[in-house]
C-alpha positions in Angstrom: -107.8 -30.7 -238.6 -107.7 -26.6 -237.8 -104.7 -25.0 -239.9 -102.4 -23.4 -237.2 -101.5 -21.1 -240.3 -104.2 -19.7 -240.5 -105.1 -16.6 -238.6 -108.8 -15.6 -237.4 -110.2 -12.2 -238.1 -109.3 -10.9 -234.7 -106.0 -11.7 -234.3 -105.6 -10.4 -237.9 -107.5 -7.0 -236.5 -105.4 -7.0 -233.6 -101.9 -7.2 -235.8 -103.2 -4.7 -237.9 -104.3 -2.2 -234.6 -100.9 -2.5 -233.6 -99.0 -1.8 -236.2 -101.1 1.3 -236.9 -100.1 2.4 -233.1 -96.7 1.8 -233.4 -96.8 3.7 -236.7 -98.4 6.5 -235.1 -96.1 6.5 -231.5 -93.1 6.5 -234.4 -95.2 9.7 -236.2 -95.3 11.7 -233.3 -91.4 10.7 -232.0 -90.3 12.0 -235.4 -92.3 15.0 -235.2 -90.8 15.7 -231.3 -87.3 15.2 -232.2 -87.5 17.4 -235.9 -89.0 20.3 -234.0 -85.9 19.8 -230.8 -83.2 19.3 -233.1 -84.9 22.1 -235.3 -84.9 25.3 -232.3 -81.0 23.1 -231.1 -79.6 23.6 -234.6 -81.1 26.8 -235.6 -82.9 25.3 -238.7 -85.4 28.0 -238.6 -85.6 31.2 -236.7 -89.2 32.4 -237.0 -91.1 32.2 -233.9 -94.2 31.2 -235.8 -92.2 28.0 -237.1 -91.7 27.0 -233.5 -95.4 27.5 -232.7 -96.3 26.0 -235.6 -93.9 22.8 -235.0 -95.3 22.4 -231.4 -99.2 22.4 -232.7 -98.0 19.8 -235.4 -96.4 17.7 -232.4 -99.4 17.8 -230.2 -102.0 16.8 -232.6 -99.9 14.3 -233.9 -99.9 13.2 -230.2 -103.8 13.5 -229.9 -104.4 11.1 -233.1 -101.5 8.5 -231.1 -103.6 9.0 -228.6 -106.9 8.1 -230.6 -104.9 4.8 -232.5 -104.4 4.1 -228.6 -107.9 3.9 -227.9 -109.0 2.6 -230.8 -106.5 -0.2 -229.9 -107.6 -1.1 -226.6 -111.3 -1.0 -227.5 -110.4 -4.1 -230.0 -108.6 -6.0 -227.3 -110.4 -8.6 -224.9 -110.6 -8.2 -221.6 -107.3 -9.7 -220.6 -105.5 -8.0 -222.8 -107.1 -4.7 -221.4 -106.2 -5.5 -218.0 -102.1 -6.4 -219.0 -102.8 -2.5 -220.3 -104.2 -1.2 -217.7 -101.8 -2.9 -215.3 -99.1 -1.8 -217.1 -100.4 2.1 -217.7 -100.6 2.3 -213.8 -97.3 1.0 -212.9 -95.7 3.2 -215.5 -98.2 6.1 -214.1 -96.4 5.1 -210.3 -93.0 4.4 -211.9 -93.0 7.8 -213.6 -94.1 9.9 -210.3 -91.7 8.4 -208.1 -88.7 8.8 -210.7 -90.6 12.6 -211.7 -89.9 13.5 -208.1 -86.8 12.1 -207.5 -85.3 14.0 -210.3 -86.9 17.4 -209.7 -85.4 16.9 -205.7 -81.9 16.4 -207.7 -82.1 19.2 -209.9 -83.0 20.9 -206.7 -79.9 20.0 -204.9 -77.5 20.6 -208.1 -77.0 16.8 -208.7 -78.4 16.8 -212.4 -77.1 19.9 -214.3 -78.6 19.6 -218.0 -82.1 18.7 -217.0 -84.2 17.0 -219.8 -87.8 15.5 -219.6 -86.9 13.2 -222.3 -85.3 11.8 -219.7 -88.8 11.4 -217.3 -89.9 10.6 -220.7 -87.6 7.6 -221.0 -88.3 6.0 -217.9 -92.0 6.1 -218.7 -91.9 4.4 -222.2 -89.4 1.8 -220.6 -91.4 1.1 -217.7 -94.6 0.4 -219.8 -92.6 -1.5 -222.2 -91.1 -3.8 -219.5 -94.8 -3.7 -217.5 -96.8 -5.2 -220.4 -94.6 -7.6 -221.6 -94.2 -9.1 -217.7 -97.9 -9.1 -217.7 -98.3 -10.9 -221.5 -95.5 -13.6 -219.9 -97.6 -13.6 -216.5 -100.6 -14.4 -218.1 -99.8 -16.6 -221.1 
């Protein structure tokens, strides 16, 4: 009798892949909001410091972004397509709601604009998009 304990290599692999991402995704986050709160609080007034926070952010973003690929390259091909599915209806999601907003800036309905707030609606809708497509297809 197979030990349900027991854990094969790739699911082991795949635990491990994501925990490296989510690692990463929490990297970059941390590195966003030091260098906002940093230039909103005044914690450094160099120029340079500012430049030199953004290039920090940005390749922290580019290695999220390799953990990313690296992550869906281990997956099988359903789990690619939940990702896939849900990158494209965040991708739609994020457009319409992009556009939305910049008409309501426009027209004075939003005063204290933020892209974190585009931002927002992107992570949530990939969030809710691939765990609808994990239950979907369980």
């Amino acid at each position: 009798m197979e030990n349900s304990h027991c854990k094969s290599e790739y699911d082991v692999r795949s635990i491990r892949d994501n925990l490296v991402m989510v690692l990463w995704v929490f990297i970059w986050m941390a590195s966003l909001v030091v260098a906002d709160k940093a230039q909103l609080y005044g914690w450094w007034e160099d120029g340079w410091v500012t430049w030199l926070a953004v290039a920090v952010n940005v390749f922290l973003g580019l290695v999220m972004m390799v953990s990313f690929m690296r992550l869906l390259r281990g997956m099988d091909d359903l789990q690619r397509k939940i990702q896939l599915d849900a990158l494209a209806l965040a991708l739609g999601i994020s457009l319409v709601a992009c556009a939305a907003y910049s008409l309501l800036v426009t027209w004075g309905y939003i005063i204290d604009e933020e892209v974190t707030d585009i931002f927002m609606i992107m992570c949530v809708s990939y969030s809710l998009s691939v765990l609808v497509g994990t239950w979907r297809y369980r």
